[in-house]
N, C-alpha and C positions, 0 to 999 in steps of 0.2 A: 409571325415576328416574335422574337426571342425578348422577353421582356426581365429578365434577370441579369442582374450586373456582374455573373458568371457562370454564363451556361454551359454545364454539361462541365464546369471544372476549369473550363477556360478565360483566361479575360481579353477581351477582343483588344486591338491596341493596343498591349503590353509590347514594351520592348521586346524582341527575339522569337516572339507568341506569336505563331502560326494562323493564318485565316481559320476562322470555324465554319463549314457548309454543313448542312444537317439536310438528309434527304426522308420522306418516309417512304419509296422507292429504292432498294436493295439492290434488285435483279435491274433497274432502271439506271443505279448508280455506278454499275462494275459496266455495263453496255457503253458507258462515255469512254469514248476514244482518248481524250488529252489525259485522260487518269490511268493508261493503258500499263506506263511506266514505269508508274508510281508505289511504289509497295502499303502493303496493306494488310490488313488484318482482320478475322472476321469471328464476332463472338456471337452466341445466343444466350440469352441469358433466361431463367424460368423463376419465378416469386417461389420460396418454400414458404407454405404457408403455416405462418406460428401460432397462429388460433386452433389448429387440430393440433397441433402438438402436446402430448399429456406427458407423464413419465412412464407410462406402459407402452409408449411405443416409442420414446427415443430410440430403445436399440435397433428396431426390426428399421426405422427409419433411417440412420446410421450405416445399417446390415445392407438396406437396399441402394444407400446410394454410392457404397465403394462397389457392388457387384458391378454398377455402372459405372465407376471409373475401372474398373478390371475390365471389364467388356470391348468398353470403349478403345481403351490402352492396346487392346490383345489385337482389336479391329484396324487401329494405325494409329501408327505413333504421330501421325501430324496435328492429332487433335486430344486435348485433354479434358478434365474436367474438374472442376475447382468446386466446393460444397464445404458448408462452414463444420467442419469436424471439431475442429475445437472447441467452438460452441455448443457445441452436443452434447462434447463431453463432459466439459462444463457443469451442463444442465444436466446431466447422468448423474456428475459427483452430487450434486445438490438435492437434488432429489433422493438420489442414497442415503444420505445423512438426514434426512426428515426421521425417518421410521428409528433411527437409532436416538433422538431428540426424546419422541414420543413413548420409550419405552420403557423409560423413568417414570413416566408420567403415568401410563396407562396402570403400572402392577400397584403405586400407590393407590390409584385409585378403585384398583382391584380389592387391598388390603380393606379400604374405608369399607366397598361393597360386603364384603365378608360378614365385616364386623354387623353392617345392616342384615344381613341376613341372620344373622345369628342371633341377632335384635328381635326380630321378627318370627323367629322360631321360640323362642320363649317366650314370646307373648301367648303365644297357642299351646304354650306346653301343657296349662292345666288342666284345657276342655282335652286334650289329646290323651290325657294321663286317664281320665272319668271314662272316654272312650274306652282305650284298655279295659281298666276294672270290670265295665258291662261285658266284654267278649269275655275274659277269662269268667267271669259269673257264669255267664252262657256253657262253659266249655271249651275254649278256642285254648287251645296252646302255643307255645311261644315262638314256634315258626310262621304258623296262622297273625299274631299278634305283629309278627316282626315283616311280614308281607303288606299286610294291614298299614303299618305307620311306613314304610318305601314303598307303597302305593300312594299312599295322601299326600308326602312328599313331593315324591316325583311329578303329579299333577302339580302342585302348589307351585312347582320349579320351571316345567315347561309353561304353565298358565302365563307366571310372568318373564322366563325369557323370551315368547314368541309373543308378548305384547311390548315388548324392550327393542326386541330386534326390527318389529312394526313400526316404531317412535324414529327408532334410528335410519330406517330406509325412507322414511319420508321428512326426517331433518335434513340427511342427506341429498336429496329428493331439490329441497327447496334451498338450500344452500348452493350446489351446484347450477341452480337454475339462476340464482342471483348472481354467479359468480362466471354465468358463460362456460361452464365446464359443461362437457358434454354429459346427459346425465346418466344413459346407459355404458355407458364407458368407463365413468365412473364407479358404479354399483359393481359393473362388473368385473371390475380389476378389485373389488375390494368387500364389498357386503355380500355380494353374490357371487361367492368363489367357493369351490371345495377345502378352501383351508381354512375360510369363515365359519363353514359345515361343520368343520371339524370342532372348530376354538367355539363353536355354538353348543356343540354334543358334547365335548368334555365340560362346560361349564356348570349344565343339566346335571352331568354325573356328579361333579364335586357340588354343585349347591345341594342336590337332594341327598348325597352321602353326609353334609354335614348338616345338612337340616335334620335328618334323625339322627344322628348322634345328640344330638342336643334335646329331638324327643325324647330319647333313650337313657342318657346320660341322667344319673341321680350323681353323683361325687366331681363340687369342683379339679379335682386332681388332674383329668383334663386338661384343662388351661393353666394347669402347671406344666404340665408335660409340653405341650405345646409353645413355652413360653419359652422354657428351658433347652427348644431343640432350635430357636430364635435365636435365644443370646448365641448358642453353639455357633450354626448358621456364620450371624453377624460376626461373631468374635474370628471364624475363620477367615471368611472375606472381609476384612482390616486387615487380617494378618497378611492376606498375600497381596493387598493394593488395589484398590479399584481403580482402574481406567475406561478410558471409553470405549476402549477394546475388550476389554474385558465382560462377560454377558452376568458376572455377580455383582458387579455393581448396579447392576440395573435392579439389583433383588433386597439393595440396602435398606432404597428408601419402603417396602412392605413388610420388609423382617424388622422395622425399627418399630413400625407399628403394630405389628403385631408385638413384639416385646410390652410396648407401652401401654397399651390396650390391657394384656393381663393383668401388668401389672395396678394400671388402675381399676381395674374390676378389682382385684383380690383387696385390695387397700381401701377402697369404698366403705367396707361395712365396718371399717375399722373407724372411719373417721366418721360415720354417720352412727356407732354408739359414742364416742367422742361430744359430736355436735347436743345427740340427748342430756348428757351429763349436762352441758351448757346450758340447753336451753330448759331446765328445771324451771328458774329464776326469772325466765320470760313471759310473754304472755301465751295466755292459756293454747289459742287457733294455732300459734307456731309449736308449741311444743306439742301439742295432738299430731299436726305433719310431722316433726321429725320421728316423734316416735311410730308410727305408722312406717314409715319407710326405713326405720332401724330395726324392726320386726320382722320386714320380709326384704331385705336387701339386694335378691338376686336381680328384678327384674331395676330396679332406680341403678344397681351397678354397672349393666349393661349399657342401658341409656346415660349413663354419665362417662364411661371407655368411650362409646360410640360419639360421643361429642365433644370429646377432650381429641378423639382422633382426628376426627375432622376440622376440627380448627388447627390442631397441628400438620395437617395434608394442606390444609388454605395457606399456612403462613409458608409450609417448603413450598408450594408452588410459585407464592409471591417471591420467594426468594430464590426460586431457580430463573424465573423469568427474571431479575435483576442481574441474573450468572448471566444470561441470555445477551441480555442486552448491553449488560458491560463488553461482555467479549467482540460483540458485532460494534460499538464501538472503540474498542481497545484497537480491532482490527483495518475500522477506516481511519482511526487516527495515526495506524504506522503507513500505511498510505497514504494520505493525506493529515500532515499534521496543522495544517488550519483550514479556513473554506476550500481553498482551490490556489492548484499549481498551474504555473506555466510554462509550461518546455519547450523545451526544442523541439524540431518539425524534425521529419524522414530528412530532409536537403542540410541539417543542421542550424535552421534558419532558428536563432534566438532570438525572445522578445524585443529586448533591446536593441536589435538588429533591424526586427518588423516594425518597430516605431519607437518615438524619444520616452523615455523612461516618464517624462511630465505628461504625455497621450495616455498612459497606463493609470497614470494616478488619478488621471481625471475620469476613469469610467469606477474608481474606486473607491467606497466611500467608508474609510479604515484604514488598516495598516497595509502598506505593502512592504516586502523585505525583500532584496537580490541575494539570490544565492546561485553559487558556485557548484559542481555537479562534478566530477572526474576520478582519476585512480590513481593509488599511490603506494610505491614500492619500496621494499625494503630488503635486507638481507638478513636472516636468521639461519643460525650452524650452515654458514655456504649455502642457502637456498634461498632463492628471490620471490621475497611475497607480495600479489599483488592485490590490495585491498580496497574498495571504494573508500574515496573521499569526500568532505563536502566542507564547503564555507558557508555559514550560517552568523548572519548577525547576531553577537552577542542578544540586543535586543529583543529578537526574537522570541527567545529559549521562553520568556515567562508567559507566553501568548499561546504554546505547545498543546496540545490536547493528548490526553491515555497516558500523561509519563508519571512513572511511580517511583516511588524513595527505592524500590529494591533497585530502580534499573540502573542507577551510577552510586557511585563510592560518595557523593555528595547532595545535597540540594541541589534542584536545577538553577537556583538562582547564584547558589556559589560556583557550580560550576559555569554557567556563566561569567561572572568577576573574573575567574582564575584564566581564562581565557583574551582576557584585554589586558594588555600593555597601559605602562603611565606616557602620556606625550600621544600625538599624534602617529597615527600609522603609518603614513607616507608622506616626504619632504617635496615639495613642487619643488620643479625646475625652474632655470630662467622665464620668466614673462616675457615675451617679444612685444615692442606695442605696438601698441593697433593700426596705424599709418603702417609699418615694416611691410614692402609688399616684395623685396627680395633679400635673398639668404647667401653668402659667398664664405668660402675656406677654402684654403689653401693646404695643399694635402701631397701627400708622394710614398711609395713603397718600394721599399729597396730589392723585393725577389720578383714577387707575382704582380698583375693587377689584382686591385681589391675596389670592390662596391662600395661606397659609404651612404648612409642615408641618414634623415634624420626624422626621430619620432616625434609628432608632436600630438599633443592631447589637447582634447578640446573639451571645453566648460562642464559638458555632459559625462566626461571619463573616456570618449571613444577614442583610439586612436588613428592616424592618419602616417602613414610612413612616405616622403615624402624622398625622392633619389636626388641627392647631391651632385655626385660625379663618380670618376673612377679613378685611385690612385696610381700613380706611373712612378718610373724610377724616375723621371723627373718633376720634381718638384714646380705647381701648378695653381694657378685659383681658379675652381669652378661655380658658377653663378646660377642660383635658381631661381623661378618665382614664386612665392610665398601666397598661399592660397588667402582671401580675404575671411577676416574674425578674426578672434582674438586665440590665441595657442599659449602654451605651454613647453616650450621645451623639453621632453622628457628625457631623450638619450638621443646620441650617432651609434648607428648600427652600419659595423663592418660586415659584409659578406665577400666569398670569394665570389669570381667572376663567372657566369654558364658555364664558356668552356671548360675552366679549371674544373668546376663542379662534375661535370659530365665524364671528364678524363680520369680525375679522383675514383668516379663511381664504376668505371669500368674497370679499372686497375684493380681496384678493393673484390668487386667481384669474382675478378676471375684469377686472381693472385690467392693459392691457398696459406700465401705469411701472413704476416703483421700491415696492417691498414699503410698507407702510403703517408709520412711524416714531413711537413715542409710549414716553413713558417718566413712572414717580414716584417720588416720592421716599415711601421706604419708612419709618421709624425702628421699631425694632422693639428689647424692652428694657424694664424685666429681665426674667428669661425665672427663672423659680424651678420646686423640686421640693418636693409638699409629702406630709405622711403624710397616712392616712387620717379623723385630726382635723379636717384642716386647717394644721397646725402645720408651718411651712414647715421644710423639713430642707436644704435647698441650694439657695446663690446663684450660677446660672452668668454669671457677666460677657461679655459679647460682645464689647467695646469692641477686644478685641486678634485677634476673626478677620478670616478674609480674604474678599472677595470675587470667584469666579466666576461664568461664564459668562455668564446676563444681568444681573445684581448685582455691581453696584463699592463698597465703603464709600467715601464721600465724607469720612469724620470717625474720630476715636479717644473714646469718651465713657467711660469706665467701665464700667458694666454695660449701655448702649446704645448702638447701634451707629444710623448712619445709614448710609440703602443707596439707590443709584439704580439704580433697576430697570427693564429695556427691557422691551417687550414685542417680543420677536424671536422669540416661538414654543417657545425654549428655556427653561429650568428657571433661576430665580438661587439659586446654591449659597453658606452663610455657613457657615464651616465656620475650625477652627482653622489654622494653619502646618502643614504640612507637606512631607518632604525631598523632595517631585516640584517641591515650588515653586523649589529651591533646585540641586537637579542634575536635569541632562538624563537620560533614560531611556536608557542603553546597551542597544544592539541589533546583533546580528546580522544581515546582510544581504546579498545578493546583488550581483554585481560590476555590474550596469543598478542597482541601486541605489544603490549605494557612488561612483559615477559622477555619479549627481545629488545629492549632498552637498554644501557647501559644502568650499573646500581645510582648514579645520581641522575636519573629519568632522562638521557639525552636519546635521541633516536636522528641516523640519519635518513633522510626519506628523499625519494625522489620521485617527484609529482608534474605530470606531463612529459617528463624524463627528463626535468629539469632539476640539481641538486637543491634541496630545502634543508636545512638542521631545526631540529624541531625539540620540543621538551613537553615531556608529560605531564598535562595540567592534570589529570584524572582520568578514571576509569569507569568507561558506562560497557553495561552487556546486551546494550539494544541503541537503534537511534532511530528514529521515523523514517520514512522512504529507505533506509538498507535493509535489501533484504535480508531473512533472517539462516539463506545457506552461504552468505559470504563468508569469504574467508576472514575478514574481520573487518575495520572501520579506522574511519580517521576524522575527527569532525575540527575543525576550526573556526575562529570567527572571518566573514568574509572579508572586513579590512583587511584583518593581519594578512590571511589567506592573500588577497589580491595586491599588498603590498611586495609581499615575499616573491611571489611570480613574476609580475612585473617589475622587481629589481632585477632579476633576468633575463627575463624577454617580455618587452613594454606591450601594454597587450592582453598576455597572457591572462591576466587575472581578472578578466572580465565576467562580471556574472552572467549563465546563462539560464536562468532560472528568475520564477518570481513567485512567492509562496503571496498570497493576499487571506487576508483576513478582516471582514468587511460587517459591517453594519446594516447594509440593505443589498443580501443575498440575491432579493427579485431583480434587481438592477444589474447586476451584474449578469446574472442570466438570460437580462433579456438583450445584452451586447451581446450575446452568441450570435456569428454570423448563421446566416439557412443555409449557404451556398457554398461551394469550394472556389477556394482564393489561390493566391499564389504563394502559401507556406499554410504548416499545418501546425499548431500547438494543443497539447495535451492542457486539459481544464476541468479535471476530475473532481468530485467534491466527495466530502464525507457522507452528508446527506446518502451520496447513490451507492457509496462502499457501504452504506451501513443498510441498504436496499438490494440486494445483489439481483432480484428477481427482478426487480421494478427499475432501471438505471435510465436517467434521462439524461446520458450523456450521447452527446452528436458530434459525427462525421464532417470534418470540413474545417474550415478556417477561412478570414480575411485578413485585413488591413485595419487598424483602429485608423487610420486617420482617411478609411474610408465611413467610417460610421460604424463599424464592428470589428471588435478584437480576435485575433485566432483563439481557437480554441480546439477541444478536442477529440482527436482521434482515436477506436476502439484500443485500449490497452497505454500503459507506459510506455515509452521508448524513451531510455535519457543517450543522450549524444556527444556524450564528453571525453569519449575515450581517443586516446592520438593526441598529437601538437597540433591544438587548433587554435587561430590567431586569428583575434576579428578587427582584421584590418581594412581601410579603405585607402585606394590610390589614386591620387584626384590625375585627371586627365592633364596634360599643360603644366 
């Protein structure tokens, strides 16, 4: 017995939703006669197992499993094979980028080891020097002498890198043991390789070539020379750019210390006869020290470079792990610019579609904001640009996470202000009251038949398109019933009739002129709300709305309205005043946008393919969730934004989107349904953008007003692209 309240994806007793039978019988199940009929479909599925997964065998693992979709493919085409490629690659790119991370890291800390060494070889220099003296006393000459000191070297060098390389195969050793990596697998993609061999044998060669240099070495000039082919070095890699592309910037941060290193060696004995002058005047035991170490200043010099460098390698490394970590949140924040989004499913299914905007807020303990998600087009020198859009609450913009003063021409909080209107966004329509339980107008069209219908909005924003009747050349009153709750009025929407529609669309198509042109005249008025008597309770007057899209009012009449209606395929909107008619929609915009403006910032834009005028409140060169190869941006506030739409087409400006930003994260997380539901939403958080290896985002989605909210599916998918209208048509 199936004890999940959606197995296998399905929910049993869903409207339209199919029986579910689950057999563990295959060869048992295709033998049943009544299924003989029925088409079918047959998969095997195999776990790849991600616990052997390292990054030394992505590729051969990748390599092996297209030979098998090739195989497969060549063997018959009725059968395919599906295998997560993308995640592979993924995991290729990521693992790439490790070693290019580490290689800043490792030459600094190569440069510090140097310097230890070199530490280390002057301390031995004196008994090394006495050494000498006795051979040449003995006879030995200066090939003998010079054999002599890259002998005692070169032990001193291999003693300690093959007790170094010892430390590091069994740090290793026990780190991957802690960490579930395989351990010979490890080693041997990496400590135990021939290119380890190698970076082992040449490190041998350079410590024990400059361990005797330094036995050898009587004239700091040396470490002039050396300091001076640094600054060289560094001053040329500045000159040409370091990137991360580039394999000299990896050499800055060891040439900076070695520069530094000289130069405080050379500067040491300067300030340690400096320090004696001082301490004359002091007491006896400190001036004994300094003068002691002002006397013989080589070896106090070395140990004072060697630990000025080192605290300078500690604070760049503190401060490249702050590079580190900013960018990895720079980067979940253009992804996710607060906790977690909500999207639209694959079917388009919006939050606020999958339950009431007050089901959302209650699993939410902070802010939630609706936002608006779509594309919008413009014309620059004769070419049609089309750029993502978004409506975003003013509100919003101060709650933002990663946004910097470079990335707009303003504050985000002035850009924000600049983007709100004085007054209300959107002017409600007539009220119906609450008794009204039917709707009647009188209506007639002199050429075609036309649809009329009427929008009405409910408490929540949603709207409801409600069909009135059909206008005739004779003039008519048709009667609806008015669905119970309280509405809104928003607009009467003209449409032409199916058949015109259909006849329209074949003409246009197969006609290579000019679109097929016809228009009539509509008069449509009074339009009443009556109780369930009969007993009319409200006279709405039309006389003073306005006419869109394919509907112009021709006349001012009182309670009717005369409308010339096109048949241009589009919807004619009659609907009251409002403040989209009167100011431009202030927008946010990219510098290619802001570019094809008009010089007093006016831009005409056309968003779902519906005309907007819009005026350039500012200019930003990034915005959260756009990505960053769009062709540009358009950000507005969602009022304005779903004001200006739906004076268009009522509707339109619905958000489909819910950006939350919450106070008790675990709460929210733990609403994630386990199960697949019947809509799927994206619920991606920073947290896991800023985790890319580690991501606890999951598969599937429910119902919040089953006890769990949708949430999200691997990757973004946003779903705003097209004329998409989330409407409801009540049955009756």
């Amino acid at each position: 017995m199936l004890r999940s309240a959606a197995p296998l994806g399905f929910l049993p007793g869903a409207p339209g939703e199919p029986p579910v039978v689950l057999s563990g019988d295959v060869a048992g199940l295709d033998a049943v006669s009544g299924l003989g009929g029925v088409y079918r479909t047959q998969s095997w599925l195999a776990l790849l197992p991600v616990s052997r997964l390292s990054s030394w065998n992505l590729t051969s693992v990748e390599r092996r499993l297209q030979r098998a979709q090739a195989s497969l493919l060549q063997s018959s085409s009725q059968f395919a094979l599906n295998a997560p490629f993308s995640a592979l690659d993924a995991a290729q790119a990521e693992a790439g980028a490790a070693p290019g991370r580490m290689l800043l890291v490792s030459t600094a800390a190569l440069a510090a080891l140097a310097m230890f060494v070199i530490l280390a070889a002057h301390g031995v220099r004196r008994d090394q020097r006495a050494e000498l003296e006795r051979l040449r006393a003995a006879g030995a000459r200066n090939g003998q002498s010079l054999v002599f000191v890259l002998g005692e070297a070169a032990w001193m060098c291999a003693s300690g890198l093959a007790a170094g390389a010892g430390c590091a195969i069994a740090v290793a050793t026990v780190l991957a043991s802690s960490a579930g990596v395989p351990v010979g697998g490890l080693l041997g993609h990496s400590l135990l390789t021939p290119t380890a061999a190698q970076a082992l044998l040449g490190g041998w060669l350079c410590a024990t070539l400059g361990v005797s240099i330094v036995l050898l070495s009587s004239s700091p000039r040396l470490a002039d020379l050396v300091a001076t082919a640094a600054l060289a070095a560094l001053a040329f890699g500045l000159a040409r750019g370091g990137s991360a592309h580039n394999r000299l910037a990896s050499l800055m941060a060891p040439l900076a210390c070695v520069l530094a290193g000289v130069l405080v060696f050379r500067s040491t004995a300067a300030v340690l006869r400096g320090a004696e002058w001082l301490s004359r005047r002091g007491p006896p035991l400190l001036q004994l020290a300094i003068v002691n170490l002002a006397r013989a200043p080589a070896a106090p010099a070395l140990a004072i470079a060697f630990i000025a460098v080192s605290i300078g390698l500690g604070g760049f490394m503190l401060a490249y792990r702050a590079t580190l970590l900013r960018g990895a949140a720079d980067q979940a924040a253009q992804q996710v610019p607060l906790d977690a989004i909500v999207a639209p499913a694959a079917d388009f299914t919006t939050p606020l579609q999958l339950a009431r905007l007050s089901r959302w807020r209650s699993l939410v303990d902070g802010h939630m904001f609706e936002v608006r998600r779509t594309y919008a087009s413009y014309v620059d020198d004769g070419v049609t640009v089309t750029v993502p859009a978004l409506g975003v609450p003013a509100g919003a913009f101060a709650q933002l996470h990663g946004w910097r003063a470079s990335d707009g021409s303003a504050s985000l909080h002035r850009l924000a202000a600049q983007l709100e209107l004085a007054g209300p966004p959107w002017r409600p329509g007539p009220q119906l009251p609450k008794p009204a339980r039917r709707l009647s107008l009188r209506l007639s069209s002199s050429s075609f038949a036309a649809v009329v219908s009427a929008d009405l909005r409910a408490p929540d924003g949603t709207v409801t398109q409600l069909a009135l009747g059909v206008a005739q050349v004779r003039a008519h009153t048709v009667r609806t019933q008015l669905p119970p709750g309280p509405w809104e009025l928003e607009a009467l929407e003209i449409d032409e009739a199916t058949g015109l529609q259909i006849t329209n669309g074949h003409q246009n198509g197969e006609n290579p002129g000019a679109a097929t042109q016809s228009s009539s005249a509509v008069r449509l008025g009074p339009l009443l709300a009556a109780g369930p008597s009969g007993r009319r309770l409200a006279l709405i007057r039309l006389g003073a709305w306005r006419g869109v899209g394919a509907a112009t009012v021709t006349a001012r009449a009182g309670p009717r309205v005369p409308v010339r209606f096109s048949a241009t395929g589009m919807p004619g909107i009659l609907r009251p005043l409002q403040p989209s008619d009167m100011h431009r929609l202030p927008v946010l915009v990219d510098p290619g946008t802001a570019a094809a403006a008009a010089r007093d910032g006016t831009i005409a834009l056309s968003i779902d393919g519906l005309p907007v005028g819009a005026q350039v409140a500012g200019v930003v060169t990034r915005f959260p969730t756009v990505a960053a190869g769009s062709a540009g941006l358009v950000v507005a506030d969602q009022a304005q934004l779903a004001s200006a739409l739906d004076a268009q087409l009522p509707g339109q400006g619905r958000a489909d989107e819910l950006w939350i930003e919450t106070r008790r994260p675990g709460r929210l997380r733990a609403a994630e349904p386990r199960t697949a539901g019947e809509v799927e939403c994206d619920l991606p958080r920073r947290r896991a953008a800023q985790a890319p290896i580690r991501s606890d985002r999951s598969r599937g989605a429910g119902h919040p007003d089953r006890g769990h909210p949708g949430v999200s599916a691997a990757g973004d998918t946003w779903s705003a692209d097209g004329l998409h209208r989330e409407r409801a048509r009540p049955s009756g």
